[in-house]
Structures are given as C-alpha cells and as structure tokens.
C-alpha positions as CSV (number, residue, x, y, z in Angstrom):
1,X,-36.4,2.3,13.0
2,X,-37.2,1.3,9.3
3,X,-35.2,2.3,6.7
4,X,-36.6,1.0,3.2
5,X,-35.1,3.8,1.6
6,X,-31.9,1.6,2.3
7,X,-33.0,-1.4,0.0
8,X,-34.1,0.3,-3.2
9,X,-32.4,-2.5,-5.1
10,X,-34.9,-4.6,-6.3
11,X,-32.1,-7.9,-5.2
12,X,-33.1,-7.0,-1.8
13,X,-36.9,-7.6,-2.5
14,X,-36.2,-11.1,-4.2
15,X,-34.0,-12.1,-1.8
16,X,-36.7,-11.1,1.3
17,X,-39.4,-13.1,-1.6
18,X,-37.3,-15.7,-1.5
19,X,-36.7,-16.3,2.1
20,X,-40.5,-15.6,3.2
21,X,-41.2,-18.7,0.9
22,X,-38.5,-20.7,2.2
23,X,-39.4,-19.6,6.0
24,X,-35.8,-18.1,6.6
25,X,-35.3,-15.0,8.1
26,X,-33.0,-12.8,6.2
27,X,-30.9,-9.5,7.1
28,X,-28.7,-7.3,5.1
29,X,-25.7,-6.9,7.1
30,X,-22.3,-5.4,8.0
31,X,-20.6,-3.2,5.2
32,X,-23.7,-2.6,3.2
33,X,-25.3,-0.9,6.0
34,X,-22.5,0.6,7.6
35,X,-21.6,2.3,4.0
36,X,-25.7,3.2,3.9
37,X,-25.1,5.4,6.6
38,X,-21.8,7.0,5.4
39,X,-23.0,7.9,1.9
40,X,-20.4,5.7,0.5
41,X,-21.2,3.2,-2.5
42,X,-21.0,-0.4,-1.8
43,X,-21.3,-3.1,-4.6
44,X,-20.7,-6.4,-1.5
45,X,-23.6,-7.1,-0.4
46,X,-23.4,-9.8,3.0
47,X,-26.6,-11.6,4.0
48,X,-26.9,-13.7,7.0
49,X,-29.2,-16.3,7.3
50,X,-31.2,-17.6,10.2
51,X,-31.2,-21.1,8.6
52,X,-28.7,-22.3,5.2
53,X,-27.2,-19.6,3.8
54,X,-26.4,-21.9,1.0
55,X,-29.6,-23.3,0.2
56,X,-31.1,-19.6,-0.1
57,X,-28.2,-18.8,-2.5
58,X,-28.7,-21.4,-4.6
59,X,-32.3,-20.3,-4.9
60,X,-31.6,-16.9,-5.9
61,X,-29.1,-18.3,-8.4
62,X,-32.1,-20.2,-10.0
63,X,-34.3,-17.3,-9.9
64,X,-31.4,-14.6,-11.8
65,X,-30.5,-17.6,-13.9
66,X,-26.5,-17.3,-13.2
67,X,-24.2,-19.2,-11.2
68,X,-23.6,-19.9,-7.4
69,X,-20.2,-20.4,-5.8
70,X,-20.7,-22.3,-2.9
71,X,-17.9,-23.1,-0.1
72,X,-18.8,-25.3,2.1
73,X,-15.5,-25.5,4.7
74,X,-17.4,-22.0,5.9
75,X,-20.7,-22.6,5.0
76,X,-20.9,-19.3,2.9
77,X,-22.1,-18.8,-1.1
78,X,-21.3,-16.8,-3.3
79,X,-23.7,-14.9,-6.4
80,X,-23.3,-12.1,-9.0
81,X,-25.8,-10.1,-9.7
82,X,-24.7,-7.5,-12.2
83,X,-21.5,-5.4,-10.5
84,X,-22.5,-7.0,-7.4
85,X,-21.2,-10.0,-5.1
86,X,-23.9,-11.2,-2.8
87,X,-22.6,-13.6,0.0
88,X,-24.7,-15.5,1.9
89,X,-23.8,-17.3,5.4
90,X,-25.8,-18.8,8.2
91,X,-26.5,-17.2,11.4
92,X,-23.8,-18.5,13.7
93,X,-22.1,-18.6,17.3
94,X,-18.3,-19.0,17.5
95,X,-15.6,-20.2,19.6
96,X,-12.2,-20.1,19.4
97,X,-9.0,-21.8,20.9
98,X,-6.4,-19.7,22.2
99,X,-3.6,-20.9,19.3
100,X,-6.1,-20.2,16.2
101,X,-7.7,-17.6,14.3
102,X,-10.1,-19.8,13.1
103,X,-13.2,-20.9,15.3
104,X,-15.6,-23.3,16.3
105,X,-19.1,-23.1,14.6
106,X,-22.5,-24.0,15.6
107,X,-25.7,-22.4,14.2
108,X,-27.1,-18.8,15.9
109,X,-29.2,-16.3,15.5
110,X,-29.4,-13.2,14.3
111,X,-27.9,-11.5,17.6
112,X,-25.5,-14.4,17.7
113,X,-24.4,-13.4,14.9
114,X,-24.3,-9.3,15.5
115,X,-22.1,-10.6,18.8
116,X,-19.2,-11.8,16.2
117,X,-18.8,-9.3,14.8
118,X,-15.8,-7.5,14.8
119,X,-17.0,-3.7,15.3
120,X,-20.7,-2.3,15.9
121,X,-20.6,-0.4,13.0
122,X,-20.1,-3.6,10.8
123,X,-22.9,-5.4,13.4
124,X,-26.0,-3.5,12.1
125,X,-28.5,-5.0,10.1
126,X,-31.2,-4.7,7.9
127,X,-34.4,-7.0,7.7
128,X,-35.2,-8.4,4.0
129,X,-38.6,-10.1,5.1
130,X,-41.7,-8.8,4.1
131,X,-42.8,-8.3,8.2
132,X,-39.8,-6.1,8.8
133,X,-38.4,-5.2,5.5
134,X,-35.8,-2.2,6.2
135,X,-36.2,-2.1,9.9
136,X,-32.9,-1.9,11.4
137,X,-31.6,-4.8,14.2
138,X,-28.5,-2.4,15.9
139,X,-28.3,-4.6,19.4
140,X,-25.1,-3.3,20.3
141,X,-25.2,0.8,19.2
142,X,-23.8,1.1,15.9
143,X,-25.6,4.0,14.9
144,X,-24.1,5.2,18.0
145,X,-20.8,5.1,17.3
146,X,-21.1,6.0,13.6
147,X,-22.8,9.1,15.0
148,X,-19.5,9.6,17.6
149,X,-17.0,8.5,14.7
150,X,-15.8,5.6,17.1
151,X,-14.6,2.2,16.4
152,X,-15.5,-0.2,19.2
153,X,-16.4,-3.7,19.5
154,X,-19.7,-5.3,20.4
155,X,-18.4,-7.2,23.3
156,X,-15.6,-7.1,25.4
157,X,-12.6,-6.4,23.6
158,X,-10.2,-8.8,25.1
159,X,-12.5,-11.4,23.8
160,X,-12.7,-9.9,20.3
161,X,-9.3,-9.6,20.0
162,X,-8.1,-12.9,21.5
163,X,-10.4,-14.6,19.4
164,X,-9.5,-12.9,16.0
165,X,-6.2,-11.1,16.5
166,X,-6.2,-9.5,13.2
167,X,-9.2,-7.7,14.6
168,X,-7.0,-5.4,16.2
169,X,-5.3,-4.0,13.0
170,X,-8.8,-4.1,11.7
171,X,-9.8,-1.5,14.1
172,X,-6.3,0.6,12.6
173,X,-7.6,0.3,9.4
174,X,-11.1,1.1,9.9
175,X,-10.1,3.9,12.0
176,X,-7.9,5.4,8.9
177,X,-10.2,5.0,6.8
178,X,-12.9,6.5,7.7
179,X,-11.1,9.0,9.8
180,X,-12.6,7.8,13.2
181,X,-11.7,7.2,16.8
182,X,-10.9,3.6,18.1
183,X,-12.7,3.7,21.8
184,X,-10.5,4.0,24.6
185,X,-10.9,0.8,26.2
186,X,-11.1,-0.8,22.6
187,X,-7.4,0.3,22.2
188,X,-6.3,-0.3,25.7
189,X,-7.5,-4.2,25.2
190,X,-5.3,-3.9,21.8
191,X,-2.5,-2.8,23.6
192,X,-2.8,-5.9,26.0
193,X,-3.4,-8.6,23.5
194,X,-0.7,-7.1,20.9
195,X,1.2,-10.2,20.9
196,X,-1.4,-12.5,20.0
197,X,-0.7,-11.1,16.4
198,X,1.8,-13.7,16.1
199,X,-0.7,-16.0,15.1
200,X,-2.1,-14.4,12.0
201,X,-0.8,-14.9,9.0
202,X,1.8,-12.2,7.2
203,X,-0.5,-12.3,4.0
204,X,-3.9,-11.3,6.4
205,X,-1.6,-8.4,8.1
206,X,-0.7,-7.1,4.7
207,X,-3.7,-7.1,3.3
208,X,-4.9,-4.4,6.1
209,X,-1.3,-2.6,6.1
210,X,-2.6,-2.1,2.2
211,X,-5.6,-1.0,3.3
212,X,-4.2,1.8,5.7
213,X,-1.6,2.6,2.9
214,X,-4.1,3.2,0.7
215,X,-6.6,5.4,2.9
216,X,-6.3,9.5,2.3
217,X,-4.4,9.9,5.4
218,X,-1.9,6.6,5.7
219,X,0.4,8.1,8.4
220,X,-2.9,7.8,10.9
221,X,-2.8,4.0,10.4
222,X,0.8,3.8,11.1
223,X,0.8,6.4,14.3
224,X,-2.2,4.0,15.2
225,X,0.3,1.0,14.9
226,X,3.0,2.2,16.9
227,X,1.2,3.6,19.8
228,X,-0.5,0.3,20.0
229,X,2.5,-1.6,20.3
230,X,1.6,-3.5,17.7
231,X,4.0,-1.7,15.0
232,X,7.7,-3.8,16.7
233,X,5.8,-7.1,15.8
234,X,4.8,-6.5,12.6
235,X,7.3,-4.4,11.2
236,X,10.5,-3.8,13.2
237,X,12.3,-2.0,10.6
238,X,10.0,0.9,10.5
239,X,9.5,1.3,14.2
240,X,13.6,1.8,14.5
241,X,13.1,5.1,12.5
242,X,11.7,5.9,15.6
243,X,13.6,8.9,18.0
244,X,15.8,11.6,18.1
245,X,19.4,11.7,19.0
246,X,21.4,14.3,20.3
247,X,24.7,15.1,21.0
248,X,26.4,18.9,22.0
249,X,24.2,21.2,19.5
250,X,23.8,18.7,17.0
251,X,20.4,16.6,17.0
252,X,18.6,14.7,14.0
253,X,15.0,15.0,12.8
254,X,12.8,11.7,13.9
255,X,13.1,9.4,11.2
256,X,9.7,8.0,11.8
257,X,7.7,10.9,12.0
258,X,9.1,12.6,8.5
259,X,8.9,9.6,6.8
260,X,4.9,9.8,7.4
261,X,5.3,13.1,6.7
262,X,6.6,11.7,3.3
263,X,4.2,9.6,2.8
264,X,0.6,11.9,3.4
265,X,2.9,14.2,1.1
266,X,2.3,11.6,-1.6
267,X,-0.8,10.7,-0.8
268,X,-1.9,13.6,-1.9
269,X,-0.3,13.7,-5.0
270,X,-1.1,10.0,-5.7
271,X,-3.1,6.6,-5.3
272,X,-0.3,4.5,-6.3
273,X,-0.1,2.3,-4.0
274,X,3.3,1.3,-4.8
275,X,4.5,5.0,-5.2
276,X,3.1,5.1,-1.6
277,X,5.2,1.7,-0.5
278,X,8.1,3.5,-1.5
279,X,7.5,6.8,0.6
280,X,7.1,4.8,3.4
281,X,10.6,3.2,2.9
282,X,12.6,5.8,1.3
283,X,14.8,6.1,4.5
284,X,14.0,3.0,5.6
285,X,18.5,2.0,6.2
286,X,18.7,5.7,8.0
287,X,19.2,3.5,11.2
288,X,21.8,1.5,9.8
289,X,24.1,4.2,8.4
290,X,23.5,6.9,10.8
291,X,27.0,8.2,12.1
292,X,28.2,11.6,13.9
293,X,30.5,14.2,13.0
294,X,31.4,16.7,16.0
295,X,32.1,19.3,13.3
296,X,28.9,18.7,10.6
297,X,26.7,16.6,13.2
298,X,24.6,13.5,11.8
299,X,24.7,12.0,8.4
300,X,23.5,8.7,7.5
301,X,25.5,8.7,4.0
302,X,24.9,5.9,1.5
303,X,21.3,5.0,3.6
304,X,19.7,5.1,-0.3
305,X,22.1,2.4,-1.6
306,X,21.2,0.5,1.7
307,X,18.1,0.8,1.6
308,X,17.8,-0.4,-1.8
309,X,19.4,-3.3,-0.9
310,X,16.8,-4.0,1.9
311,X,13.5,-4.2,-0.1
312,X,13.4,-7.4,-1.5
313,X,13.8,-8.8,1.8
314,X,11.1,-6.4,3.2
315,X,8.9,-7.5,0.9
316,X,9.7,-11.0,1.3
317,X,9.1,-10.9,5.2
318,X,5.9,-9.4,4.9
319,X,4.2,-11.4,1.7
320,X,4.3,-8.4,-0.8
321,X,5.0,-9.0,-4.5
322,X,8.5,-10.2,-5.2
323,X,8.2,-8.9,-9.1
324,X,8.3,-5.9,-10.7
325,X,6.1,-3.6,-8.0
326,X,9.2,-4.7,-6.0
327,X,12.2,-3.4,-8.6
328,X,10.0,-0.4,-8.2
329,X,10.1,0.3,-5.0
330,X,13.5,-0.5,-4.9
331,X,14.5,1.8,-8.0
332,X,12.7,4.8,-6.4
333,X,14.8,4.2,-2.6
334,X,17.6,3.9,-4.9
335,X,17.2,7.5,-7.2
336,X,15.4,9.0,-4.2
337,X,18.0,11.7,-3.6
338,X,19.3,12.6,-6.8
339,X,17.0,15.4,-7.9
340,X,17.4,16.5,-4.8
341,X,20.9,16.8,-5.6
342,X,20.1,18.6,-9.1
343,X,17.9,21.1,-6.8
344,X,20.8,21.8,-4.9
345,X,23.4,22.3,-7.4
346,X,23.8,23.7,-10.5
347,X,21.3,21.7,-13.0
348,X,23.9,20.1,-15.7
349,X,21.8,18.8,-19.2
350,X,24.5,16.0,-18.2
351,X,23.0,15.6,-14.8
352,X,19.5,15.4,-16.5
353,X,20.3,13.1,-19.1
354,X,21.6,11.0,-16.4
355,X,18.5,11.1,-14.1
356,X,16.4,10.6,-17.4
357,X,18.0,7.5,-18.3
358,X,18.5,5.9,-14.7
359,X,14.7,6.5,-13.9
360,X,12.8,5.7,-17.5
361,X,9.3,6.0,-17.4
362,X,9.3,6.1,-13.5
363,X,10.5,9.8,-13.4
364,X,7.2,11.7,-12.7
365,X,7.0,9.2,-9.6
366,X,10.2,10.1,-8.7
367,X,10.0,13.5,-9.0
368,X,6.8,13.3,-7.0
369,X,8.1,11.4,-4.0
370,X,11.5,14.1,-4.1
371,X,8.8,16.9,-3.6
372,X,6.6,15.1,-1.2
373,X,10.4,14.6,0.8
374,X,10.5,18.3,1.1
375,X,9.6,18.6,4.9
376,X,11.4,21.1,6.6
377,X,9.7,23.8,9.2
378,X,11.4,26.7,7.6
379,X,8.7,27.8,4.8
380,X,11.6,30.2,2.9
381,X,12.8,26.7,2.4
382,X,10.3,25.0,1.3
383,X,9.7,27.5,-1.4
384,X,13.0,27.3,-2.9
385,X,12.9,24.0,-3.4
386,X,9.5,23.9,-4.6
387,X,10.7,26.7,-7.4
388,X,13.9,24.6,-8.1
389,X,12.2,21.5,-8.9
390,X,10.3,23.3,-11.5
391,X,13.5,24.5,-12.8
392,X,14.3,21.0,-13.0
393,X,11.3,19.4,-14.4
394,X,11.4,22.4,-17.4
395,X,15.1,21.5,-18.0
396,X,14.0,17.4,-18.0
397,X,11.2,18.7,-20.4
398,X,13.5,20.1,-22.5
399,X,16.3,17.6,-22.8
400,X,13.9,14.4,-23.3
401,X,12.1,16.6,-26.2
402,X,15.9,17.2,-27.7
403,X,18.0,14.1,-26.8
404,X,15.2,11.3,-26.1
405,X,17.4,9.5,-23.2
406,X,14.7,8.2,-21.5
407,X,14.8,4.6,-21.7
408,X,17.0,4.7,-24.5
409,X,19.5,2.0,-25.8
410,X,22.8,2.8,-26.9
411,X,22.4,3.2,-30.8
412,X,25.7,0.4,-31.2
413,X,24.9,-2.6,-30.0
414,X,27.2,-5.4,-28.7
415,X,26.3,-7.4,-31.6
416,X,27.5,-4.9,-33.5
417,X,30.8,-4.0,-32.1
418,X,31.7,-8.0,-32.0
419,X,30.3,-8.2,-36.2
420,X,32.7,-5.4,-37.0
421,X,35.7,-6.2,-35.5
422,X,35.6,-10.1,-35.5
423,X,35.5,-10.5,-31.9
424,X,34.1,-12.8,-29.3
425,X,32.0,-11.2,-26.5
426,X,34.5,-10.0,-23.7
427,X,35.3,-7.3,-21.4
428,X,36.3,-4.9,-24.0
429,X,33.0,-4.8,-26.4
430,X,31.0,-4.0,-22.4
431,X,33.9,-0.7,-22.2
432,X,33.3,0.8,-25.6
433,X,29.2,0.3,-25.5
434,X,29.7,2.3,-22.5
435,X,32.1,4.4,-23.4
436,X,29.5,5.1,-25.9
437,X,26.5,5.3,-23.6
438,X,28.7,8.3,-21.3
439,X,29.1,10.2,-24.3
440,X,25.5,10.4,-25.1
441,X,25.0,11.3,-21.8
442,X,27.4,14.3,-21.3
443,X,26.5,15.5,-24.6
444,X,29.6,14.9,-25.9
445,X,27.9,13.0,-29.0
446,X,23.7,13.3,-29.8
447,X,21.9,10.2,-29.4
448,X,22.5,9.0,-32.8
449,X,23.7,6.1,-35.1
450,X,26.1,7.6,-37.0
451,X,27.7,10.2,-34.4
452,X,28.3,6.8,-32.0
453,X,29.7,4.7,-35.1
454,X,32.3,7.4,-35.7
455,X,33.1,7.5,-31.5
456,X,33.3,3.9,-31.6
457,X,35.6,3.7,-34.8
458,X,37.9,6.1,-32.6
459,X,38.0,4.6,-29.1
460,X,37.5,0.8,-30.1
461,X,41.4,0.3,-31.3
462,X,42.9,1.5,-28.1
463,X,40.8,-0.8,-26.1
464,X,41.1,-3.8,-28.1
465,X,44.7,-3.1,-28.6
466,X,44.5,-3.4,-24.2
467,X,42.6,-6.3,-24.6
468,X,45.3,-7.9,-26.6
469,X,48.1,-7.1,-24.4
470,X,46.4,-8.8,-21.7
C-alpha cells in the first residue's frame, strides 16, 4: 500500500533526498502515522534510520539552516522545523535485564525496530526513499487493529511488558485515549506482570496517569487500572474507595465508582487538569472517616478536612507538583462541600460572602466540581440541585457586584491597628482585624474603610483592656 498523500510536507521529501544521497534507508514512523490514520494532527515527527540517525539529522540541520540537538547516551537527534520536532534514531534491536527498564542496544533493521515497539498501531511505518516513498511497512497488523479499535502489542506480551513495564499503563492510556480496546491476551499478560511496575520510576507513571486524566473520558483509564491490578501498586489510596458496605438496611454508595463519576462530570465541563486532580480526590479520606450509626446509617464526617490534609503527601508519593497546583487541589478537597451545604439550606448573603472570600478566584472551579458531585440515580434530585446552584451562583453574582469579598483584605490593617494605639504586635491586634473581617462578612459593616475604623474604635478598648489584664 502507498500512501503519498501521507507525506504532503515537503520535510518528508528532503529528508527521503537526503537519505537517498547518503544511502540510508529512511521511514516515518510510530505516532505520525498512527495519527495519519486517525485524522488527528500531529506536529512530532519520529524517523528511524537504517544506519546513524544522527549523522542524517545533522544533515537536515545543514540543509534548513537551524540547529540539531543530538543525544548520544540514546543515539537519537533532535531538529525543529517550524512547529515541528523531528527525531531521528537508528534502526535497532533491544534487550533487556529483568531489574531495568532500560535495554541493551545493538543496530537493526527496520523490522527490528517495528518488533520494539510498544503497540502495532505505533509500529507502522512509512518509507521516505524515493523507491518507496509513502508505501507503508505494517509487519505486525496495525492497520488491523486501528480498523478493530484494539491495542495490542507486536509480540508477545509477556515480553513487552517484562521488558518495558510502563508499557502496560501505556496500553491504559492509549486505550483512553483513543477510546479503544486493549486485546484480551494483551491485558491478561498485564495482569500477570503487574508487579514488575515496581521498577519504573513514579515520575514515568505520572506522566501517563496525566495523560489518562486528561483524555475525554478519564474514569476509562482508571477502571482500566484497577481491573488490571495494577491500580493497588500505583496508587493505594484510590483503590480503598473501592466497595460497598452494608449493615441491616443501611448500605453506602461505592466510593470508587462515584468519584469517577465525579470526575467524567468535570471533564466535561473542563480541561483543567488540576480541576480534574481534584475530582479524582475529593473524597479521597472517605475510607478513613467512614463510621455507622444504627439510626442515620453511614457518615464519613469531617472526610473534606482529612482529605485536605492528605494531598501534599499524595502528591509527594507520586512526583506531582508540590506548589501552588497542589494548594489547589487541596483548597478545592477542602471547600468541596460547602455549596453543597448553601444548596441545601437556606442561602445566607453571610454564607456567600463567606464561600466568596474562602474560595477567591477559584470559585467557578469550585462551583463546577460541587455540580459535577451531583450523582445520585434519583433524576427529581438531580434537578433540584441543579436549580439550586443557580440560585446560588445568582445570589454569589449579586453579593461580589455589591460587597466585593472575593479576595478581599480587611480595609484595617495590623499595621494600622498597632500605629494607632501604640502597640507591639500581639494576640489582641490578630482578634480585632478579625473581629473586623466577621463583620464584613455577616453584613454587619460594608466592606469599607471608614465603617471598619469606627467598628475597630469600638471593640479595640475592650480587647486591649483584656490584653492588659493578662
């Protein structure tokens, strides 16, 4: 099969130019191709070489006049060419021991190659000399499987996935994203080789786990994960959300299967994928705090202020940032629950103003993750809540456009209250700024200089007066 249509960019024709002249044999290979085929756009372009990889780089560098990056350790390069990253690598054969990822390498060819690859749908290839420019090498069925939506591997699986472990949460990604199936005996030899995960890297896992939390559909990958086995070793935490427990009349929802319910919610709503992080661990201390009441039945009070609690260690164990995406996730675990309280109560302007100031410019993710946490069967239900929130949202509209909480700082400052009185910092000037700060916030006082100058002129005496009797 030829498929010139396939290599309209002109790159492709001076690389081909370029390898005819050296006399290399050149293919276009692996995502390109596979993304050909799936009407998808693709700006990483890999070449394998029958021959140096580098040494072909380097001439195309020369030729577009722009720079190579060469690494050598791998025997891969590296050139721009406009929006796109060409890599070039040699045709090789690879071995591996049994306690590393990364192999033995001797030169190959082009089927050697294809054979180490980690799915046939990333094996095809694409010839860039002139003698068989477009025609397409697929050894091991690729078009196939693209054709049957199947992820499988070009050789036997328990070799694939002994050699390269992470392979097998490749085939979970690949499988999400693209919305395909991973062959049966492709996910039985995952299943049997789970625990040689142990010897990847956390920051290779999470870079796939951000791939599957990213994909339209995230709870696939993680359904994928669990069924696998593989979900226990690389992220206990989640996998106890797992089951339902029940005791006379009284049984819980699983845990594992809302919270993906939670998160395709969001999804939907959003391609945050930090927004999505925290879906994913919104009731992520449910296990922890889970008690039973003969009378009400289960309750896992306080799992939010848990949970918060959790995060940074979560993100610790499994190489995620430890900044500010982290206080994000956290902040969200934390609110998570309180518009649903405001839904289910009477919505106070106090209430509000507190929610407004507590969640700052994250509120519209907040408010989408509390809708995306709506998930109950009964559809009378659902609507209420639905309606509620916009009840709430209008009332949030309103206040923010009146009282401007959100993010707001108290207008009297510590500096202030210390100036004015003649004080050194101390316990009292923290009570009266909040003193202050609740007054704003019931309404008591508007969020204004003068109003909180004349509040603090009132309560400050009796509290210093305290201070002094201390």
């Amino acid at each position: 099969m030829k498929l010139p249509e396939a290599l309209t960019l002109p790159i492709f024709e001076t690389i081909g130019q370029l390898a005819d002249e050296s006399g290399l044999s050149a293919f276009v290979i692996g995502g390109y191709v596979r993304d050909y085929f799936l009407h998808r756009p693709s700006t990483d372009i890999d070449v394998v070489v029958v021959g140096s990889g580098i040494a072909l780089a380097e001439k195309l560098a020369r030729r577009l006049h722009t720079g190579v990056t060469v690494f050598k350790t791998f025997g891969t390069a590296m050139v721009r060419a406009g929006e796109m990253e060409i890599e070039f690598v040699g045709a090789r054969k690879e071995s591996y021991r049994s306690d590393s990822r990364k192999p033995t390498v001797e030169a190959g060819t082009i089927e050697d190659d294809q054979l180490r690859r980690d799915f046939t749908i990333n094996a095809m290839a694409l010839g860039l000399n002139r003698e068989n420019f477009g025609e397409l090498v697929d050894p091991f069925g690729g078009i196939r499987d693209l054709d049957a939506l199947l992820i499988r591997t070009p050789c036997d699986p328990d070799i694939t996935f002994s050699d390269d472990p992470l392979r097998m949460i490749r085939a979970v990604r690949f499988a999400t994203q693209l919305g395909f199936d991973i062959d049966p005996e492709t996910f039985e030899a995952i299943t049997r080789n789970r625990e040689r995960i142990a010897i990847v890297s956390k920051e290779r896992v999470t870079v796939e786990l951000n791939k599957i939390m990213l994909s339209p559909r995230p709870s696939i990958g993680w359904e994928l994960l669990d069924k696998t086995g593989l979900l226990t070793l690389i992220f206990p935490k989640l996998a106890l959300l797992k089951g339902v427990e029940r005791r006379g009349a009284h049984a819980h929802k699983d845990n594992f299967d809302h919270t993906l319910q939670v998160l395709d919610n969001v999804a939907r709503h959003s391609d945050d994928l930090w927004l999505r992080w925290a879906a994913l661990l919104h009731d992520i201390a449910k296990p922890q705090t889970k008690s039973y009441d003969p009378k009400t039945g289960w309750s896992f009070h306080g799992h939010e202020v848990l949970g918060s609690k959790m995060i940074p260690a979560i993100f610790r164990d499994l190489k995620l940032p430890m900044n500010e995406k982290m206080k994000f996730v956290q902040k969200l675990v934390f609110l998570h629950l309180r518009p649903i309280a405001l839904v289910e109560d009477t919505v106070t302007d106090s209430a509000v103003r507190r929610l407004l100031f507590e969640a700052g410019d994250d509120i519209e993710a907040l408010m989408t993750l509390c809708q995306a946490d709506i998930t109950s069967g009964i559809e009378s239900k659902v609507r209420r809540y639905l309606h509620n929130f916009e009840l709430v949202r209008q009332k949030m509209k309103e206040i923010e456009e009146k009282d401007r909480i959100r993010n707001f700082q108290p207008p009297i400052t510590g500096e202030l209250i210390m100036r004015h009185y003649e004080i050194e910092p101390c316990r009292a000037v923290g009570l009266i700024k909040e003193r202050i700060k609740d007054a704003i916030l019931e309404g008591t006082i508007a969020n204004d200089y003068d109003q909180a100058f004349a509040l603090m002129e009132q309560i400050a005496p009796a509290i210093l007066a305290e201070r002094t009797g201390e």
